[in-house]
C-alpha positions as CSV (number, residue, x, y, z in Angstrom):
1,X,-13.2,4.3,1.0
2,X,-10.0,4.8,-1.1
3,X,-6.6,5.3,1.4
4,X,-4.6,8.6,0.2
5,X,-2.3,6.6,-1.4
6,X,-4.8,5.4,-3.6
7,X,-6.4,8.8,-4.4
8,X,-3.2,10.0,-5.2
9,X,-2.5,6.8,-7.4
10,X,-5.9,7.1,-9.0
11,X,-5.1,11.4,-9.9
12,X,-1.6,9.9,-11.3
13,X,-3.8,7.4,-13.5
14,X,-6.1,9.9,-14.9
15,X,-3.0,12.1,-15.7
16,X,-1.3,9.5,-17.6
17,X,-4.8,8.7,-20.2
18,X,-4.5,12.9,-20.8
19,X,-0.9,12.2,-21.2
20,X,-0.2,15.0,-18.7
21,X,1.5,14.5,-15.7
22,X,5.3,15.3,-14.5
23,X,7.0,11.3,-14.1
24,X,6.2,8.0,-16.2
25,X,4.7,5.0,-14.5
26,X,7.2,2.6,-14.0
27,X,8.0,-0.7,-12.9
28,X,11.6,-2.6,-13.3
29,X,12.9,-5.7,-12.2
30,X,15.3,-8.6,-13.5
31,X,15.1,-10.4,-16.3
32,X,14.1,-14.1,-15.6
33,X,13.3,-16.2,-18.5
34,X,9.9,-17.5,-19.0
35,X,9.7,-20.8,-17.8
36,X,7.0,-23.6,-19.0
37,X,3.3,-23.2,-18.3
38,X,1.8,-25.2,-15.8
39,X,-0.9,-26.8,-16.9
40,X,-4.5,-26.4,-16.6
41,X,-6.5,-27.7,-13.5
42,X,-10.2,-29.1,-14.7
43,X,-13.3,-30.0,-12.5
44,X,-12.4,-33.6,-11.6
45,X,-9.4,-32.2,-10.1
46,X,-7.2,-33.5,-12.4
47,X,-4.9,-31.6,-14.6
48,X,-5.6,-31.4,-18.4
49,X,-3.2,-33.4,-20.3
50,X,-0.9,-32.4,-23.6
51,X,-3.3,-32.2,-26.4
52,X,-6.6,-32.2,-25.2
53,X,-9.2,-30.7,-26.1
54,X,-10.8,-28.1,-23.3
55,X,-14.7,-27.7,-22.6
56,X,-16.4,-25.1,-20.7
57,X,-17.7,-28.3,-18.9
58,X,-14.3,-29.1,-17.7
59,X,-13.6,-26.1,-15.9
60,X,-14.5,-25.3,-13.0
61,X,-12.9,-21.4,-11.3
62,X,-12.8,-23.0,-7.9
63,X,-9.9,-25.5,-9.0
64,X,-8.1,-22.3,-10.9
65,X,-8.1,-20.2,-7.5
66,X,-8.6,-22.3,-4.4
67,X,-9.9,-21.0,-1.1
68,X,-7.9,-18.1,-1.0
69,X,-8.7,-14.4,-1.3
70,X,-6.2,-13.2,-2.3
71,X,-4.3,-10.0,-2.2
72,X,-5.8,-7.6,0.3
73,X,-3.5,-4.5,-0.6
74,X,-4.1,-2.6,-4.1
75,X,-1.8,-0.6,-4.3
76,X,1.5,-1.6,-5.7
77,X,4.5,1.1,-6.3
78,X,3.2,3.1,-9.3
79,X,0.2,0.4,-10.3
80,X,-2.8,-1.3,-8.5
81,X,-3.1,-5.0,-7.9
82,X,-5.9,-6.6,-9.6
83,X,-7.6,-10.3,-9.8
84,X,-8.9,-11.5,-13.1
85,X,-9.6,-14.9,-14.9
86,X,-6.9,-17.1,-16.8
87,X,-6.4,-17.0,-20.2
88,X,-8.4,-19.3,-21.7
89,X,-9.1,-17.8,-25.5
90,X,-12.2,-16.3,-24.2
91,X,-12.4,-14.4,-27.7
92,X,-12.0,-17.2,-29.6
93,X,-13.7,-20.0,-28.0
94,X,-16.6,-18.2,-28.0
95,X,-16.1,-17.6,-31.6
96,X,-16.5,-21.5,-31.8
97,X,-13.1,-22.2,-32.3
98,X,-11.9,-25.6,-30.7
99,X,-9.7,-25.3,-27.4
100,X,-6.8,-27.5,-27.3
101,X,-4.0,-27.6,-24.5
102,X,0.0,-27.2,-26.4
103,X,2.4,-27.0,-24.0
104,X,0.5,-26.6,-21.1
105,X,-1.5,-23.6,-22.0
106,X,-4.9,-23.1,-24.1
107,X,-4.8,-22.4,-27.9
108,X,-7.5,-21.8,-30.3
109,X,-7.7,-23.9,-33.1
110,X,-9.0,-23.6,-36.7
111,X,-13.0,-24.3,-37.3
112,X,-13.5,-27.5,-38.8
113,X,-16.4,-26.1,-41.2
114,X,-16.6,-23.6,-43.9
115,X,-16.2,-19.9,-41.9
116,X,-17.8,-18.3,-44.8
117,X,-21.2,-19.7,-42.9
118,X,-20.7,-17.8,-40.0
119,X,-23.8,-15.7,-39.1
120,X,-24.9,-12.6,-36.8
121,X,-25.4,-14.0,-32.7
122,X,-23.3,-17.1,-33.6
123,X,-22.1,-16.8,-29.7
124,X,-21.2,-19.9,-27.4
125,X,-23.3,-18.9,-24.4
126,X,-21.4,-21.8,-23.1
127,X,-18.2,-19.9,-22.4
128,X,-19.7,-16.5,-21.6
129,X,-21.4,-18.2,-18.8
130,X,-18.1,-20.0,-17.8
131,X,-16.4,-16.4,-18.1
132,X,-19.4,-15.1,-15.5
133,X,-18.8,-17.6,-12.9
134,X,-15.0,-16.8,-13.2
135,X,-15.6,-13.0,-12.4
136,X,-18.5,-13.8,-10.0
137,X,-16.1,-15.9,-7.7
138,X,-13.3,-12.9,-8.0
139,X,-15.2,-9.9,-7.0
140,X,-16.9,-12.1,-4.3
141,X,-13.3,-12.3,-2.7
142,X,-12.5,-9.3,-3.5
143,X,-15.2,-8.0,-1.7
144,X,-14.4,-4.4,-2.8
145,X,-10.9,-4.7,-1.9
146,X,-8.9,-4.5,-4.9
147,X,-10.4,-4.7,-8.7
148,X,-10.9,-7.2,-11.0
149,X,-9.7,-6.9,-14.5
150,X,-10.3,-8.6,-18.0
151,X,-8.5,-11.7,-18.6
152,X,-6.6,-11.8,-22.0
153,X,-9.2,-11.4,-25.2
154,X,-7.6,-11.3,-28.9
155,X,-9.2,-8.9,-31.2
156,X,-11.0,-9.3,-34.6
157,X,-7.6,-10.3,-37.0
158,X,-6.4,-12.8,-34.2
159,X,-9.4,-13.9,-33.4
160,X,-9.9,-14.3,-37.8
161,X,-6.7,-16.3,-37.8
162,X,-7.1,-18.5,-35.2
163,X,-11.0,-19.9,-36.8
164,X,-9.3,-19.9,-40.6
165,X,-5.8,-20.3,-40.2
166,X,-3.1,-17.9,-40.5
167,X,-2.3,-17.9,-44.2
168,X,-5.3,-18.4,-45.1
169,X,-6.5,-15.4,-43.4
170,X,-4.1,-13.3,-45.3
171,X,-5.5,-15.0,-48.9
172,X,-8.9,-14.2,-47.5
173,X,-8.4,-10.9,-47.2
174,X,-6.6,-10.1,-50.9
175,X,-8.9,-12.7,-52.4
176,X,-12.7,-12.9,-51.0
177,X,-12.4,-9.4,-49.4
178,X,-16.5,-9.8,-48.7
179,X,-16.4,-12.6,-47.0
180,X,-13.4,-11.8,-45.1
181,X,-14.6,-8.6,-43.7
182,X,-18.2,-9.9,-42.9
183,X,-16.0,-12.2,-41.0
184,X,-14.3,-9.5,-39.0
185,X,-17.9,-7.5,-38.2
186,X,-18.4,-10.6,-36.5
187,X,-15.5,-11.0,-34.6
188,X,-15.8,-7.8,-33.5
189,X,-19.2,-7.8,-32.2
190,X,-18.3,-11.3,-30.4
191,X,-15.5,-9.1,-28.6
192,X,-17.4,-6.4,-27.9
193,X,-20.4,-9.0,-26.3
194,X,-17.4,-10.9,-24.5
195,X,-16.3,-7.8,-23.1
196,X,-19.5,-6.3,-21.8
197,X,-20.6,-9.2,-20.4
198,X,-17.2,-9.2,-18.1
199,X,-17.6,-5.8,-17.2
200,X,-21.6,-6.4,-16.2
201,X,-20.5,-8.5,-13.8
202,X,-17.2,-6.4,-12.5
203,X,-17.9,-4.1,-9.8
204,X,-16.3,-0.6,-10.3
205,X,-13.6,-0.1,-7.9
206,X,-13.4,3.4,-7.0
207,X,-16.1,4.2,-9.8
208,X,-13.6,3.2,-12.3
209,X,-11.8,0.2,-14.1
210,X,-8.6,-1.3,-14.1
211,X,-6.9,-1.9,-16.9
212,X,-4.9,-5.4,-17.7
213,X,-1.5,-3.2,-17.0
214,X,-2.8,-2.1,-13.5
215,X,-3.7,1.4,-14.6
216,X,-7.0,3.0,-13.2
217,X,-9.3,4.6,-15.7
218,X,-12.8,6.3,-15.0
219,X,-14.7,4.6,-17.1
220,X,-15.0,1.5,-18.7
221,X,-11.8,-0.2,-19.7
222,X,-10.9,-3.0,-22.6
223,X,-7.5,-4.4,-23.9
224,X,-7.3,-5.1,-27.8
225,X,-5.1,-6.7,-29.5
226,X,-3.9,-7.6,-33.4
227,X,-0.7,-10.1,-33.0
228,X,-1.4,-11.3,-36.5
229,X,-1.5,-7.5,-38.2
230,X,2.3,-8.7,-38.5
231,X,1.8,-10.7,-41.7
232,X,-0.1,-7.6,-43.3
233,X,1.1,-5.0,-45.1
234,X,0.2,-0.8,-43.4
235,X,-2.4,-0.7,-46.9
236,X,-3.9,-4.0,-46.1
237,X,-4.5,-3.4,-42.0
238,X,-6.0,-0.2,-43.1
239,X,-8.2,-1.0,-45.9
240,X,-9.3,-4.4,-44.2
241,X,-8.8,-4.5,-40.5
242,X,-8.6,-1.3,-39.6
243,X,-12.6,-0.2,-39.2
244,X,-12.9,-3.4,-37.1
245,X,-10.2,-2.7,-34.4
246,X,-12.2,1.1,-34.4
247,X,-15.3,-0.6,-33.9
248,X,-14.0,-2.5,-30.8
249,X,-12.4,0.6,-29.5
250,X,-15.8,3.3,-29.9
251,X,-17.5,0.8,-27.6
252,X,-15.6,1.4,-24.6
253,X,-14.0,5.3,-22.2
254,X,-10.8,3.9,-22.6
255,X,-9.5,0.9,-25.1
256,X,-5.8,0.2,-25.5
257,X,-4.0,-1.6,-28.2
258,X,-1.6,-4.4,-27.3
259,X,1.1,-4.8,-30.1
260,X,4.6,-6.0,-30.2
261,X,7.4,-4.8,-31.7
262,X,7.7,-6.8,-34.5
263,X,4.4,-4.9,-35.4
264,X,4.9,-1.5,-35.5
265,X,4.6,-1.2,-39.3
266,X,1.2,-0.3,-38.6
267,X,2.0,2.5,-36.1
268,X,0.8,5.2,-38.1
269,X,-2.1,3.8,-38.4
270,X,-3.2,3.2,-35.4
271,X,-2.4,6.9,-34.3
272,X,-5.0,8.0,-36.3
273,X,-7.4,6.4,-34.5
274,X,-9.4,8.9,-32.5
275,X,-11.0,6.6,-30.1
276,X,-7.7,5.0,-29.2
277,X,-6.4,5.9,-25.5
278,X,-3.1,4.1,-25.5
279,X,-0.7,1.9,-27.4
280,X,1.1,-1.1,-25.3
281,X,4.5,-2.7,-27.2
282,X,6.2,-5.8,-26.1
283,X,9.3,-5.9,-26.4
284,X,10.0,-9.2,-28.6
285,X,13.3,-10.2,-26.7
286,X,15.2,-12.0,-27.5
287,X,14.2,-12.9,-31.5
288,X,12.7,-9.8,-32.4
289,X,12.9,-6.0,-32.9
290,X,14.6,-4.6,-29.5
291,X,13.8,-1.3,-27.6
292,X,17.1,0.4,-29.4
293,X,15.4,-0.6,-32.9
294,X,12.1,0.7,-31.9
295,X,12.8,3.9,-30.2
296,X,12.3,6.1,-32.7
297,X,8.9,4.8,-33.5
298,X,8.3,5.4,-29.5
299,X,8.8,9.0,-29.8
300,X,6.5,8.8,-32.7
301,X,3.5,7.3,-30.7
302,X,4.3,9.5,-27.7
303,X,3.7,12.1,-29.7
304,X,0.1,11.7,-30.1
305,X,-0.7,8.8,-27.4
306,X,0.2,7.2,-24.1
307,X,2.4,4.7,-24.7
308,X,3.0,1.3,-22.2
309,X,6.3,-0.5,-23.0
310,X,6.6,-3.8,-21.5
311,X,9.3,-6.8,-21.9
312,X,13.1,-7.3,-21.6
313,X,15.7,-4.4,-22.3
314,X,19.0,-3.3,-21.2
315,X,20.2,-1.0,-19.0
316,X,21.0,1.5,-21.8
317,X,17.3,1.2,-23.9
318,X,15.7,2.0,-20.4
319,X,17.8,5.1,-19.7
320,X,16.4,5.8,-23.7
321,X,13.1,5.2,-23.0
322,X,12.9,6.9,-19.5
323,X,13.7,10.4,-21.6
324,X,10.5,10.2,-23.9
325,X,9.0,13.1,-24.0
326,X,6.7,14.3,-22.5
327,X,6.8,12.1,-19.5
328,X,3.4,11.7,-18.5
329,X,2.8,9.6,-21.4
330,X,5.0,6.8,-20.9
331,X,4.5,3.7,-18.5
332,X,7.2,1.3,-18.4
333,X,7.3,-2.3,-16.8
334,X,10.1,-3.7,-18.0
335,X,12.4,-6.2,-17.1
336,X,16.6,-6.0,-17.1
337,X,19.0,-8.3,-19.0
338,X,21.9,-8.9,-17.0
């Protein structure tokens, strides 16, 4: 049984996805630099080393999380605490692309065949299996507790990129646009299959979802996302990309988009999607567009859609941001510069 606090949290959550509501939902703290991943912890209880190669064979979620249960309190200021499984390109490695450890995290690399080839139910069962033992072991502990959310899945363009390579994407799409798009129908059916079968074996908490930003929804919840929309032009995302990222998006009560702000070219064309609940920026701080450069693009989106800002900003783009209009639209977790 939900605790007042929660039910109050919860009504606050449902306010924001109508973008009604009197306050943002907000979250700041200090700036701290990112530091370098640690890295990944296989089944033989060793530790994966630079450059290998990563195989649903080598991992294993009890070496991830442990014997603990985690956190037994969800709520959490304006948000709910969550559990959820690492970022391993789940997207992409079930795809088929290769997963390699750089820097102590997981990448996805290009396929080493022709990606024209691909065909209809080319899923690794492999890694959605993997994917249901993580979740299975989280809502175990959980035990009704707190929520379990998705882990971090690319969407159709990054997912495209990351099997044919990031130029070569873009050629694709000017050059074999066929091919290219066939491509993307595929992608996004392999997200939309990666994502059900998380959220077949996530028990509702409350009779709702979280999402990846701690937000309740009542109903089912996925996180999108087009990194590499950056190298294409507003006519290109919307006469190539564009139906794909809608496909994902009609499949679930509530998708959000994550861009950054190095991508808001595209903007207006996400905020003509219908089935679109929410937009999430980050803020590309230090080496890209800042909060001050972006803001009035922010009162564009708030406009028409909740928006959730997340990153690094000063003191003066958070007193900006904190007066977009109307309120109830806006979450912020954000992070000062000193």
């Amino acid at each position: 049984m939900a605790t007042g606090d929660l039910k109050r949290l919860q009504e606050r959550h449902e306010a924001f996805w109508r973008g009604e509501g009197d306050t943002p939902l907000k979250r700041v703290t200090t700036h701290v630099p990112l530091k370098k991943l640690g890295s990944i912890p296989l089944s033989n209880g060793r530790r994966a080393e630079e450059g290998q190669y990563i195989t649903p064979d080598l991992i294993d979620p009890q070496q991830f999380f442990g014997t603990s249960n985690g956190q037994r309190q969800a709520v959490n200021g304006d948000f709910i605490r969550s559990a959820g499984p690492p970022h391993l390109c789940w997207t992409e490695a079930v795809l088929g692309c290769p997963i390699r450890v750089v820097t102590g995290g997981p990448w996805a690399e290009s396929f080493d065949r022709d990606w024209t080839d691909i065909g209809r139910g080319c899923a690794d069962e492999r890694w959605l299996e993997k994917l249901d033992a993580f979740v299975d072991l989280l809502a175990a502990r959980a035990n009704g507790a707190y929520p379990i959310v998705q882990p971090l899945m690319r969407g159709p363009v990054d997912m495209m990129a990351s099997a044919v390579g990031h130029e070569p994407m873009c050629m694709a799409l000017m050059e074999a646009p066929e091919a290219s798009e066939a491509f993307l129908d595929v992608c996004a059916e392999l997200f939309i299959q990666t994502a059900n079968r998380r959220l077949a074996h996530t028990p509702r908490f409350e009779g709702g979802y979280i999402s990846s930003y701690g937000i309740w929804a009542p109903g089912t919840v996925v996180r999108t996302q087009l990194d590499n929309a950056t190298m294409l032009s507003p006519q290109v995302y919307r006469e190539r990309v564009l139906r794909y990222d809608c496909k994902v998006m009609e499949a679930f009560d509530f998708p959000l988009i994550h861009v950054h702000s190095g991508c808001l070219h595209i903007a207006d064309e996400l905020l003509q999607i219908e089935a679109l609940k929410a937009i999430q920026v980050s803020l590309d701080y230090p080496g890209g567009p800042l909060a001050a450069e972006v803001l009035p693009i922010f009162e564009r989106i708030i406009q028409k859609k909740p928006l959730i800002v997340t990153g690094p900003l000063t003191r003066a783009e958070l007193d900006d941001l904190e007066a977009l209009s109307p309120p109830g639209r806006l979450c912020l977790q954000v992070q000062i510069v000193a």
